[in-house]
Structure formats: C-alpha cells, structure tokens
Backbone as JSON, one array per atom type, in Angstrom:
{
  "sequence": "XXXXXXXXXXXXXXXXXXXXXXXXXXXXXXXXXXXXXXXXXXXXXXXXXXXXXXXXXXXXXXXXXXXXXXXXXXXXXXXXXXXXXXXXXXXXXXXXXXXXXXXXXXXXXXXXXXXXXXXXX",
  "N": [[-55.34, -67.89, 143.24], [-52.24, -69.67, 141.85], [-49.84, -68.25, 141.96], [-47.11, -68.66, 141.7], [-46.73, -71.33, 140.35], [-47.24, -70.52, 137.38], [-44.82, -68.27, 137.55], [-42.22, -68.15, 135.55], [-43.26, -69.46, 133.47], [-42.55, -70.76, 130.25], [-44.39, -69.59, 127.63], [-46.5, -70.45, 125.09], [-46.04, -70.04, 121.66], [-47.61, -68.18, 118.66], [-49.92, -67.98, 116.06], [-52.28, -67.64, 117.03], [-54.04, -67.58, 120.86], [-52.05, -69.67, 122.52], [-53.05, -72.62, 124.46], [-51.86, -73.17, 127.08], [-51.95, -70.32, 127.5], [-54.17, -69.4, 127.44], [-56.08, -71.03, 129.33], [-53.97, -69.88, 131.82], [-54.98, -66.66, 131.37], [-57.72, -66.93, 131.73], [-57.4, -67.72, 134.9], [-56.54, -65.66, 135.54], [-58.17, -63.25, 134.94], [-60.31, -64.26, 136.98], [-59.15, -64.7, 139.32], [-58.64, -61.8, 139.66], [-61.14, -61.21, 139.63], [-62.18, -61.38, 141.6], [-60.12, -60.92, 143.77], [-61.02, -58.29, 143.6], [-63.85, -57.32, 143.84], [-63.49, -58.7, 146.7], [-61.67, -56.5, 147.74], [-64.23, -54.51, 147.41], [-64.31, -53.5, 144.41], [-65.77, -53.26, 141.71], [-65.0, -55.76, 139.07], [-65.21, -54.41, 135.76], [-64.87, -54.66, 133.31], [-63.22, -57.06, 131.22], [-60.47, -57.39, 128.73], [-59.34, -59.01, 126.69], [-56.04, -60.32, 124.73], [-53.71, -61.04, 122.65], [-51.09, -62.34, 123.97], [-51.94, -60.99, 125.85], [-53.58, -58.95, 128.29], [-56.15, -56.54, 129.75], [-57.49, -54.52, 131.84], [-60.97, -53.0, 133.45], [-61.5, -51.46, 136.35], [-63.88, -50.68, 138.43], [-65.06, -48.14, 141.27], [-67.34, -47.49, 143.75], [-67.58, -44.04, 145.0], [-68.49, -42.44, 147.14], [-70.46, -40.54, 146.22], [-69.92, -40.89, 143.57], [-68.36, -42.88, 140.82], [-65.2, -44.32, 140.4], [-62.8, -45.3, 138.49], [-60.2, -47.48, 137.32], [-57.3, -48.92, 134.99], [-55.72, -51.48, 134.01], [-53.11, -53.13, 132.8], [-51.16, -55.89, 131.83], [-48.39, -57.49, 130.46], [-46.86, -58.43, 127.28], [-46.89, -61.89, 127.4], [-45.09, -63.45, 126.58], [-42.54, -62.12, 126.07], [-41.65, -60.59, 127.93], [-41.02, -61.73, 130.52], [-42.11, -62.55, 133.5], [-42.8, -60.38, 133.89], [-45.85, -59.72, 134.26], [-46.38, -61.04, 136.67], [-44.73, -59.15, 138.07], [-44.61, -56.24, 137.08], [-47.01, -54.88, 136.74], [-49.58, -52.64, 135.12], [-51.2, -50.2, 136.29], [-53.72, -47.33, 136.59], [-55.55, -44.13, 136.95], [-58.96, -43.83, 135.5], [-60.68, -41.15, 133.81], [-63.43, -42.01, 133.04], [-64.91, -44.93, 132.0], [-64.59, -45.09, 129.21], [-62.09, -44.35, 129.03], [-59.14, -43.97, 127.81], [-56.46, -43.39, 127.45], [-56.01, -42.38, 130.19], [-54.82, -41.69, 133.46], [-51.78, -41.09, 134.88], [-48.93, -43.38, 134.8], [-48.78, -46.09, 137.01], [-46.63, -48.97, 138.26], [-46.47, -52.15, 139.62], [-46.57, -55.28, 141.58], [-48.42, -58.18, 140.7], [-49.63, -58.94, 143.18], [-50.63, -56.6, 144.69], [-51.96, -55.26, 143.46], [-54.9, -53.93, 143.74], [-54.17, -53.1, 146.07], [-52.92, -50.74, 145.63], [-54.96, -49.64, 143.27], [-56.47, -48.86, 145.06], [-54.65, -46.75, 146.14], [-54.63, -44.73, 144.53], [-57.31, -44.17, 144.03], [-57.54, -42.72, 146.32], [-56.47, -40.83, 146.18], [-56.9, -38.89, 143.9]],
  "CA": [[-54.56, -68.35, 142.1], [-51.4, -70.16, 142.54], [-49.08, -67.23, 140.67], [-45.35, -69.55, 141.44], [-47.11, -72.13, 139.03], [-46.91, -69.57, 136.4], [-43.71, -67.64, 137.1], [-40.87, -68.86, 134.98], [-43.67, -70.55, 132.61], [-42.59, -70.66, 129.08], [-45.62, -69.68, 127.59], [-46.51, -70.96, 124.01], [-45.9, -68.67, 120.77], [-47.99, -68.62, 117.79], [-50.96, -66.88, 115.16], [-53.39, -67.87, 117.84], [-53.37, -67.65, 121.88], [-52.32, -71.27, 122.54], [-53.9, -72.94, 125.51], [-51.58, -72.65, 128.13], [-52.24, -69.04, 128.41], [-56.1, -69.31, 128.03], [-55.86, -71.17, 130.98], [-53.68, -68.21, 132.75], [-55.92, -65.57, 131.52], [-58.73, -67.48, 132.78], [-57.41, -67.77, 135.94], [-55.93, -64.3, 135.74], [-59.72, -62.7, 135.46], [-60.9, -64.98, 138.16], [-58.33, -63.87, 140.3], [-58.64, -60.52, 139.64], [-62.46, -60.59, 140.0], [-62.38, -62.12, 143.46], [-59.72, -60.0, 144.76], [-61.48, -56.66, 143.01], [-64.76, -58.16, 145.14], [-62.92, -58.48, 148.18], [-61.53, -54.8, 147.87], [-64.76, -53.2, 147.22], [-64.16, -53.11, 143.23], [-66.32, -54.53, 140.24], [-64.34, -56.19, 137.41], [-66.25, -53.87, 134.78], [-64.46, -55.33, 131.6], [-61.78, -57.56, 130.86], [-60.41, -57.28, 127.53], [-58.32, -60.41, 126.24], [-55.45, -59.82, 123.61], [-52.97, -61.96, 121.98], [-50.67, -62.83, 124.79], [-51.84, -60.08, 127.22], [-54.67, -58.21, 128.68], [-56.1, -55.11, 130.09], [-59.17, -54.65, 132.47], [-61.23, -52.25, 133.91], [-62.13, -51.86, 137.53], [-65.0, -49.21, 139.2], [-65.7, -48.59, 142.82], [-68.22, -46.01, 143.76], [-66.87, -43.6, 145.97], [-69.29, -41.53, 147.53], [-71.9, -40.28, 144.21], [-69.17, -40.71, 141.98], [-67.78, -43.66, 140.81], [-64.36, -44.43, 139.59], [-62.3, -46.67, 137.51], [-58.86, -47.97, 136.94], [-57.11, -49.47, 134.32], [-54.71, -52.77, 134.72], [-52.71, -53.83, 131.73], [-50.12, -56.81, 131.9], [-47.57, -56.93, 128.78], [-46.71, -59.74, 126.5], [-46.43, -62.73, 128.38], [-43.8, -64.44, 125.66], [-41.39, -61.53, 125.2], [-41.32, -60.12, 129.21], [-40.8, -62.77, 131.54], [-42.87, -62.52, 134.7], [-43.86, -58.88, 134.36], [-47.36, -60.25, 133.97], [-46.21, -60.99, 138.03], [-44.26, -58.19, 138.96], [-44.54, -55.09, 136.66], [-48.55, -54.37, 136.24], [-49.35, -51.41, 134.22], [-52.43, -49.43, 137.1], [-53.71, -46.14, 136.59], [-56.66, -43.98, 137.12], [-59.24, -43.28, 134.1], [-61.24, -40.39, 133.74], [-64.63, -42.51, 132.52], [-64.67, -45.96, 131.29], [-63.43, -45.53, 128.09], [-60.59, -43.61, 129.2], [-57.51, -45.0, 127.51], [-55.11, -42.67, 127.84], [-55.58, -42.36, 131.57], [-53.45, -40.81, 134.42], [-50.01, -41.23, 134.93], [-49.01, -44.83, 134.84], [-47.74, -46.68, 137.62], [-46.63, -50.19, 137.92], [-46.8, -52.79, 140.79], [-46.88, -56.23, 141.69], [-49.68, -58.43, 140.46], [-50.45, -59.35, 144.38], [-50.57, -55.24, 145.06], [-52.92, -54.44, 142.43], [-56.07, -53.53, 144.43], [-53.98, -51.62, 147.12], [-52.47, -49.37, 144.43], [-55.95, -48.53, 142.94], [-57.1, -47.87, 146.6], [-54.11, -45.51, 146.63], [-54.53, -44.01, 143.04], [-58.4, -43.42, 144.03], [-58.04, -41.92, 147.34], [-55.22, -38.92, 145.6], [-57.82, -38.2, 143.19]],
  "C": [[-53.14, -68.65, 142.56], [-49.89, -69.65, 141.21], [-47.41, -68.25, 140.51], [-45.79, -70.64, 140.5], [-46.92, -71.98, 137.67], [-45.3, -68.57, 136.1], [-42.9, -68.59, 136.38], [-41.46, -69.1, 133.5], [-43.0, -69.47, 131.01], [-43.42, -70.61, 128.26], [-45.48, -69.83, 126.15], [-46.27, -69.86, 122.99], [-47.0, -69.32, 119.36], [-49.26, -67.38, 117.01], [-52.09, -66.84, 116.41], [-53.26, -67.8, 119.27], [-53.46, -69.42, 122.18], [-53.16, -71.39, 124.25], [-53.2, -72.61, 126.95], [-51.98, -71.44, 128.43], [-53.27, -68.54, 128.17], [-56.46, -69.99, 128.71], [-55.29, -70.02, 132.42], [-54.31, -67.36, 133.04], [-57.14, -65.94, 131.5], [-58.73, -67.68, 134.13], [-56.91, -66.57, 136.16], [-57.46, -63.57, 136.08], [-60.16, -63.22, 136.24], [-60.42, -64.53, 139.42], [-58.53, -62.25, 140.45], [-60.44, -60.32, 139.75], [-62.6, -60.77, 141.36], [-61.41, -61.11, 144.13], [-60.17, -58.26, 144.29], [-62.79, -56.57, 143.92], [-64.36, -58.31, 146.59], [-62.42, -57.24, 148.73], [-62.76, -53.68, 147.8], [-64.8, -52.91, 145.66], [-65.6, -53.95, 142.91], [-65.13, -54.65, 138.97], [-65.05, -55.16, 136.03], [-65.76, -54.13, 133.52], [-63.09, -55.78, 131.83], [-61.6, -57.94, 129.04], [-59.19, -58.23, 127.25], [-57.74, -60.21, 124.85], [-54.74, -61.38, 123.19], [-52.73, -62.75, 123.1], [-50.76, -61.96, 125.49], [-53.54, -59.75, 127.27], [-54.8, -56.85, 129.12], [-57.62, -55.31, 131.0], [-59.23, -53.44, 132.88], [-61.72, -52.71, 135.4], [-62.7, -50.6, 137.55], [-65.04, -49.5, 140.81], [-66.44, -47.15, 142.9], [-67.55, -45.93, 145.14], [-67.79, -42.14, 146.36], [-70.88, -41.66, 146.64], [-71.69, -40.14, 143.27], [-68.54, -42.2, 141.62], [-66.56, -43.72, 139.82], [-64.07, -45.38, 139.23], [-61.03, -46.47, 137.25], [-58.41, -49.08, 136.13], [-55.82, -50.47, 134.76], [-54.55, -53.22, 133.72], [-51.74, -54.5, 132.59], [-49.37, -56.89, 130.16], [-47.78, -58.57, 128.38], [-46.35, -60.86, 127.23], [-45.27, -63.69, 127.76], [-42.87, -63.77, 126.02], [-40.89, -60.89, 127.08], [-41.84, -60.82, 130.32], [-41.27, -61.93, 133.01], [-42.97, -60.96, 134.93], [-45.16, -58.74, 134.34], [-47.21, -60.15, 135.89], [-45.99, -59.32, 138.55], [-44.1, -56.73, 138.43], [-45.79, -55.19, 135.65], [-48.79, -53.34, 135.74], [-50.76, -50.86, 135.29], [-52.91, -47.91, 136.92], [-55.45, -45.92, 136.38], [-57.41, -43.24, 135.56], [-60.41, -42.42, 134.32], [-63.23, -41.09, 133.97], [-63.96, -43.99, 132.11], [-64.15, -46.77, 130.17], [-62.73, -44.71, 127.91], [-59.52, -44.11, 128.66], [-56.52, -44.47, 127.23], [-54.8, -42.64, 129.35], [-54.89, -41.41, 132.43], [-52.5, -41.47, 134.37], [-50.02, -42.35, 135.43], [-48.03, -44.91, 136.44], [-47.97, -47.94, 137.73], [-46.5, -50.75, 139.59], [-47.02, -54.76, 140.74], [-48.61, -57.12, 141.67], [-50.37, -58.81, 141.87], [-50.93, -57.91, 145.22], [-51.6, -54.49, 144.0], [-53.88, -53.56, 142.9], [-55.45, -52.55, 145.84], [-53.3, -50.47, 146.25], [-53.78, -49.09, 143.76], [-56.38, -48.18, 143.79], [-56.58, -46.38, 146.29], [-54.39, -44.38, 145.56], [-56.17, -43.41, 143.65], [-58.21, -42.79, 145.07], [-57.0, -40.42, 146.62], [-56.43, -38.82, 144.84], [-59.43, -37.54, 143.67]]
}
C-alpha cells in the first residue's frame, strides 16, 4: 500500500463513510492482511466504523493461540494517526475488548509490535 498517498489526505466528512475512505479502508485491510500473512498472523476480523477501524489478529503459538487488537482513530478529526499512532494490544480471547495495556506505533511497525506484545506474554 502506498501510505504517502494517504498522509496529509483530507478525508471526506459526512452521515455516511464517503468513498475516499472506503477506498483507504479497503486498502488498509489488504494491507494489513498481507503483511499479518507475511508475519505469521491471520487477519481474524476486521471491523469497519464510521471513519475508523479496529481488527483482530491470531497467531498460534505453540497449543495456544493468541490475538491482538489494532484500532486506528478518526481519520477526519486526527490527522495521520491512522499512519503514525496505531492503537496494538494483546487480548485475552477474541472477544476481548478491553485488552492489555495499550500501546501505540507506527502503521508500518504494526506486526513487529504484536510479535513483541506476544512474545512478553
């Protein structure tokens, strides 16, 4: 995915998500399935909001398998933290949504921060 295409973008406002950024978060899950696939992850749900998202990832790790959560914020109201301040953390079960203790990270660092988040646990 070609993320400098996107920084800066002025992304549309409205009752509905306009198109520009169901294009994004179409290429945002694409991106994020391919490099979750290349790490060893599965995508195991992506959940599509207004102007943001949230996904789940799993990797089996041994005879257990875990999962981490990956929100991005409003893409109108906080300018390129969709890029550079990812929301990562580890979840108990799948529909964990409180989680462990958040930490944040660049959207090109995603997959080595849940490495690091699963190997501490």
């Amino acid at each position: 995915m070609n993320i400098e295409k996107w920084k800066n973008h002025e992304f549309s406002t409205g009752s509905s998500a306009g198109k520009d950024y169901l294009t994004f978060q179409r290429q945002m899950k694409a991106d994020l399935k391919k490099r979750a696939a290349d790490a060893g992850f599965e995508l195991t749900r992506f959940d599509p909001n207004h102007y943001e998202f949230s996904a789940v990832l799993s990797k089996q790790v041994h005879e257990e398998k875990k999962y981490i959560y990956v929100s991005i914020s409003d893409v109108r109201f906080f300018k390129n933290a969709w890029a550079d301040h990812v929301l990562v953390r580890t979840m108990a079960h799948d529909k964990d949504w409180t989680g462990g203790r958040n930490t944040y990270c660049r959207w090109d660092q995603v997959l080595k921060q849940a490495e690091r988040l699963i190997d501490r646990n």
